[in-house]
C-alpha positions, 0 to 999 in steps of 0.5 A: 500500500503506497500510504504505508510507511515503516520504520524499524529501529536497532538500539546499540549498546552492551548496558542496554541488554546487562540492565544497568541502563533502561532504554528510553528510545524506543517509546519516543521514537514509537510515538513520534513515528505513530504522530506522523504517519509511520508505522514503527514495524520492529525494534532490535537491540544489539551488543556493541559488536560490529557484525551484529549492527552490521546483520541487523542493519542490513536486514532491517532497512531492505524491508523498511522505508526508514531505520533508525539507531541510536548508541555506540557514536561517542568517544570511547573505544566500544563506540563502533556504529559508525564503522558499522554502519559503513560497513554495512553500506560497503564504503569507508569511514573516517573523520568528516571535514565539516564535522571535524572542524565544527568540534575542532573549533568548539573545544578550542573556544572552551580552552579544552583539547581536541584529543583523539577520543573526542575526534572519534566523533567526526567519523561518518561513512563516506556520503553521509550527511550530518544529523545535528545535535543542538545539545552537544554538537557532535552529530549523528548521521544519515546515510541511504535510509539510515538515521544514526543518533546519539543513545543519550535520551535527551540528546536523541530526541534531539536529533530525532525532531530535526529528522521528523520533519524531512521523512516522507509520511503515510497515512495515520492510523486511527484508533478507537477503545471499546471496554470489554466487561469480560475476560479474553477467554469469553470473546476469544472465537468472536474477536477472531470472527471480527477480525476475519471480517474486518481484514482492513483493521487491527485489533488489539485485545489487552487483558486487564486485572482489578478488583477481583475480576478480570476484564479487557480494552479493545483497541481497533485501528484502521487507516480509513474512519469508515472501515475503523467505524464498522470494526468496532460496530461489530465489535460494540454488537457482539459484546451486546449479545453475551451475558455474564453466564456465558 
Protein backbone atom coordinates (compact mmCIF):
# COMPACT_ATOMS: atom_id res chain seq x y z
CA UNK A 1 0.00 0.00 0.00
CA UNK A 2 1.97 3.47 -1.22
CA UNK A 3 0.06 5.20 2.13
CA UNK A 4 2.23 2.61 4.46
CA UNK A 5 5.02 3.87 5.58
CA UNK A 6 7.63 1.67 8.24
CA UNK A 7 10.26 2.37 10.47
CA UNK A 8 12.42 -0.10 12.18
CA UNK A 9 14.73 0.86 14.73
CA UNK A 10 18.26 -1.04 16.08
CA UNK A 11 19.45 0.39 19.66
CA UNK A 12 23.01 -0.25 20.19
CA UNK A 13 24.77 -0.98 23.47
CA UNK A 14 26.17 -3.90 25.96
CA UNK A 15 24.44 -1.90 29.03
CA UNK A 16 21.21 -1.86 27.27
CA UNK A 17 20.97 -5.66 27.45
CA UNK A 18 23.00 -6.33 31.18
CA UNK A 19 20.28 -3.91 32.53
CA UNK A 20 22.36 -1.31 34.05
CA UNK A 21 20.88 1.09 31.66
CA UNK A 22 16.98 1.38 30.59
CA UNK A 23 16.03 2.04 27.16
CA UNK A 24 14.15 5.45 26.90
CA UNK A 25 14.16 5.36 22.96
CA UNK A 26 12.41 3.03 21.94
CA UNK A 27 8.84 4.69 23.16
CA UNK A 28 9.54 8.06 21.80
CA UNK A 29 10.59 7.13 18.74
CA UNK A 30 7.48 4.82 18.60
CA UNK A 31 5.29 7.73 19.46
CA UNK A 32 6.77 10.22 17.42
CA UNK A 33 6.67 7.89 14.24
CA UNK A 34 2.76 6.97 15.39
CA UNK A 35 2.22 11.22 15.25
CA UNK A 36 3.47 11.43 11.56
CA UNK A 37 2.07 8.72 9.78
CA UNK A 38 4.85 5.86 10.31
CA UNK A 39 4.03 2.59 11.09
CA UNK A 40 7.29 1.58 13.96
CA UNK A 41 7.24 -2.41 12.45
CA UNK A 42 10.18 -3.56 14.59
CA UNK A 43 12.92 -2.90 17.13
CA UNK A 44 16.22 -4.98 17.79
CA UNK A 45 18.55 -4.38 20.28
CA UNK A 46 22.12 -5.45 19.95
CA UNK A 47 25.57 -5.81 21.71
CA UNK A 48 28.49 -3.30 20.91
CA UNK A 49 29.96 -5.91 18.25
CA UNK A 50 30.15 -4.96 14.78
CA UNK A 51 28.79 -7.73 12.81
CA UNK A 52 25.77 -7.68 14.71
CA UNK A 53 24.87 -3.83 13.87
CA UNK A 54 26.07 -4.67 10.56
CA UNK A 55 23.39 -8.01 10.49
CA UNK A 56 20.82 -6.23 11.88
CA UNK A 57 21.04 -3.06 9.67
CA UNK A 58 21.13 -4.68 6.52
CA UNK A 59 18.31 -6.77 7.46
CA UNK A 60 16.08 -4.06 8.54
CA UNK A 61 16.41 -1.35 6.17
CA UNK A 62 15.96 -3.85 2.82
CA UNK A 63 12.37 -4.22 4.19
CA UNK A 64 11.53 -0.89 5.76
CA UNK A 65 11.20 3.00 4.43
CA UNK A 66 13.48 4.09 7.34
CA UNK A 67 15.85 2.77 10.02
CA UNK A 68 16.62 4.32 12.87
CA UNK A 69 19.77 3.80 15.69
CA UNK A 70 20.81 5.09 18.42
CA UNK A 71 24.06 4.40 20.83
CA UNK A 72 27.80 3.45 20.00
CA UNK A 73 28.67 7.19 18.32
CA UNK A 74 30.57 8.65 21.15
CA UNK A 75 34.09 8.77 22.25
CA UNK A 76 35.27 5.82 23.60
CA UNK A 77 36.71 2.52 22.09
CA UNK A 78 33.12 0.26 22.48
CA UNK A 79 31.58 3.41 20.10
CA UNK A 80 31.85 1.16 16.81
CA UNK A 81 28.09 2.34 14.97
CA UNK A 82 29.96 4.37 12.69
CA UNK A 83 32.35 1.97 11.40
CA UNK A 84 29.29 -0.48 11.32
CA UNK A 85 27.23 1.47 9.68
CA UNK A 86 29.70 1.91 6.69
CA UNK A 87 30.43 -1.46 6.98
CA UNK A 88 27.16 -2.34 6.15
CA UNK A 89 26.96 0.39 3.29
CA UNK A 90 30.44 -1.04 1.85
CA UNK A 91 32.06 2.34 1.77
CA UNK A 92 34.88 3.83 4.11
CA UNK A 93 34.77 5.77 7.27
CA UNK A 94 36.79 8.37 8.54
CA UNK A 95 36.88 11.91 10.15
CA UNK A 96 34.13 14.03 8.11
CA UNK A 97 35.79 17.56 7.24
CA UNK A 98 32.80 19.74 8.46
CA UNK A 99 32.09 17.61 11.49
CA UNK A 100 35.95 17.81 12.30
CA UNK A 101 36.08 21.32 12.08
CA UNK A 102 32.96 22.07 13.97
CA UNK A 103 34.24 20.36 17.14
CA UNK A 104 37.59 21.29 16.48
CA UNK A 105 36.74 24.98 16.97
CA UNK A 106 34.01 24.04 19.60
CA UNK A 107 36.88 22.56 22.09
CA UNK A 108 39.21 25.44 21.23
CA UNK A 109 36.79 28.33 22.22
CA UNK A 110 36.43 26.28 25.67
CA UNK A 111 40.27 26.10 26.13
CA UNK A 112 39.77 22.23 26.11
CA UNK A 113 41.94 19.58 23.67
CA UNK A 114 40.57 18.17 20.54
CA UNK A 115 42.02 14.56 21.73
CA UNK A 116 41.83 11.54 19.90
CA UNK A 117 38.65 10.41 21.55
CA UNK A 118 36.85 13.37 21.14
CA UNK A 119 37.68 13.23 17.45
CA UNK A 120 36.08 9.80 17.18
CA UNK A 121 33.05 11.74 16.86
CA UNK A 122 33.60 13.36 13.30
CA UNK A 123 33.67 9.67 11.92
CA UNK A 124 30.88 9.39 9.22
CA UNK A 125 30.63 6.69 6.40
CA UNK A 126 31.95 8.07 3.15
CA UNK A 127 28.47 10.11 1.67
CA UNK A 128 26.90 10.63 4.99
CA UNK A 129 25.09 13.63 5.89
CA UNK A 130 25.10 15.29 9.43
CA UNK A 131 22.03 14.93 11.57
CA UNK A 132 22.71 17.92 14.03
CA UNK A 133 22.64 17.57 17.60
CA UNK A 134 21.75 21.30 19.22
CA UNK A 135 22.73 19.63 22.69
CA UNK A 136 26.00 18.86 22.45
CA UNK A 137 27.32 19.21 18.81
CA UNK A 138 28.86 16.14 17.61
CA UNK A 139 26.23 14.81 15.01
CA UNK A 140 24.73 11.90 14.39
CA UNK A 141 24.39 10.80 10.54
CA UNK A 142 22.12 9.73 7.62
CA UNK A 143 23.21 7.69 5.04
CA UNK A 144 20.77 5.78 2.34
CA UNK A 145 17.65 5.29 4.52
CA UNK A 146 19.58 5.25 7.78
CA UNK A 147 19.26 7.64 10.83
CA UNK A 148 22.44 7.27 13.12
CA UNK A 149 21.84 9.18 16.66
CA UNK A 150 23.12 9.52 20.00
CA UNK A 151 21.55 6.86 22.66
CA UNK A 152 21.54 9.56 25.48
CA UNK A 153 17.72 10.47 25.55
CA UNK A 154 17.55 13.92 25.60
CA UNK A 155 20.09 14.33 23.01
CA UNK A 156 18.32 11.65 20.65
CA UNK A 157 15.10 13.42 20.91
CA UNK A 158 17.08 15.91 19.57
CA UNK A 159 18.16 14.64 16.60
CA UNK A 160 15.34 13.00 16.38
CA UNK A 161 12.64 16.41 15.86
CA UNK A 162 15.42 17.81 13.25
CA UNK A 163 14.95 14.44 11.35
CA UNK A 164 10.84 14.36 11.60
CA UNK A 165 10.37 16.93 9.65
CA UNK A 166 12.31 15.83 6.38
CA UNK A 167 10.78 11.93 6.28
CA UNK A 168 8.15 11.06 3.81
CA UNK A 169 4.90 10.20 5.79
CA UNK A 170 1.86 7.69 5.33
CA UNK A 171 -1.44 7.73 6.45
CA UNK A 172 -2.23 7.98 10.04
CA UNK A 173 -3.74 5.18 11.85
CA UNK A 174 -6.68 5.86 13.92
CA UNK A 175 -7.82 4.30 16.76
CA UNK A 176 -10.60 3.98 18.77
CA UNK A 177 -11.29 1.76 22.61
CA UNK A 178 -14.05 -0.25 23.39
CA UNK A 179 -14.15 -1.69 27.03
CA UNK A 180 -14.82 -5.01 27.45
CA UNK A 181 -16.77 -6.35 30.93
CA UNK A 182 -15.23 -9.51 30.04
CA UNK A 183 -12.13 -11.72 30.43
CA UNK A 184 -10.18 -12.88 26.54
CA UNK A 185 -11.27 -16.43 27.23
CA UNK A 186 -15.08 -15.12 26.80
CA UNK A 187 -14.92 -13.16 23.47
CA UNK A 188 -11.86 -15.25 22.04
CA UNK A 189 -13.59 -17.11 18.95
CA UNK A 190 -15.98 -13.94 18.37
CA UNK A 191 -12.84 -11.39 18.42
CA UNK A 192 -11.12 -13.64 15.72
CA UNK A 193 -14.53 -13.71 13.58
CA UNK A 194 -14.47 -9.96 13.93
CA UNK A 195 -11.11 -9.55 12.64
CA UNK A 196 -11.56 -12.30 9.87
CA UNK A 197 -14.24 -9.95 8.64
CA UNK A 198 -12.50 -6.76 9.15
CA UNK A 199 -9.11 -7.86 7.13
CA UNK A 200 -8.66 -3.90 6.93
CA UNK A 201 -8.45 -3.38 10.73
CA UNK A 202 -6.04 -4.27 13.76
CA UNK A 203 -7.37 -5.26 16.98
CA UNK A 204 -6.00 -5.35 19.94
CA UNK A 205 -7.01 -7.09 22.94
CA UNK A 206 -5.07 -6.39 26.18
CA UNK A 207 -6.23 -8.06 29.49
CA UNK A 208 -6.57 -6.46 32.46
CA UNK A 209 -6.99 -7.26 36.14
CA UNK A 210 -8.61 -5.24 39.17
CA UNK A 211 -10.90 -5.81 41.82
CA UNK A 212 -11.12 -9.34 41.86
CA UNK A 213 -12.25 -9.63 38.30
CA UNK A 214 -10.75 -9.53 35.07
CA UNK A 215 -11.94 -7.66 32.11
CA UNK A 216 -10.39 -6.17 28.63
CA UNK A 217 -9.59 -2.87 26.43
CA UNK A 218 -10.22 -3.36 22.57
CA UNK A 219 -8.34 -1.19 20.81
CA UNK A 220 -9.44 -1.31 16.59
CA UNK A 221 -7.12 0.57 14.36
CA UNK A 222 -7.57 1.32 10.65
CA UNK A 223 -6.47 3.80 8.43
CA UNK A 224 -9.83 4.81 6.93
CA UNK A 225 -12.51 6.15 9.58
CA UNK A 226 -15.41 4.16 7.97
CA UNK A 227 -13.94 0.75 7.97
CA UNK A 228 -12.19 1.75 11.56
CA UNK A 229 -16.37 2.56 12.46
CA UNK A 230 -17.81 -0.69 11.06
CA UNK A 231 -14.98 -2.60 13.17
CA UNK A 232 -15.76 -1.55 16.35
CA UNK A 233 -19.73 -1.59 15.35
CA UNK A 234 -19.23 -5.15 15.17
CA UNK A 235 -17.45 -5.43 17.93
CA UNK A 236 -19.89 -2.88 20.33
CA UNK A 237 -22.90 -5.67 18.70
CA UNK A 238 -21.10 -8.70 19.74
CA UNK A 239 -20.32 -7.76 23.45
CA UNK A 240 -24.06 -6.72 23.41
CA UNK A 241 -25.11 -10.49 22.86
CA UNK A 242 -23.03 -12.10 25.56
CA UNK A 243 -24.43 -12.28 29.17
CA UNK A 244 -22.21 -12.72 32.19
CA UNK A 245 -23.26 -16.59 32.29
CA UNK A 246 -21.54 -17.14 29.29
Amino acid sequence: MSDVVTAAMVVIGDEILSGRTKDRNIGHLAEMMTAVGIDLAEVRIVLDNEAAIVEAVNALRSRNTYVFTTGGIGPTHDDITADAIARAFGVKCDYEPRAYAMLEAHYSKRGIEFTDARKRMTRMPEGATHIDNPISLAPGFNIGNVYVMAGVPAIFQAMLDNVVPTLKTGTKLLSATVHCPFGEGVIGDRLTTIQREHPDTIIGSYPKFRDGSFWTELVVRARQPERLEAAKAAIEAMLAEITPAN
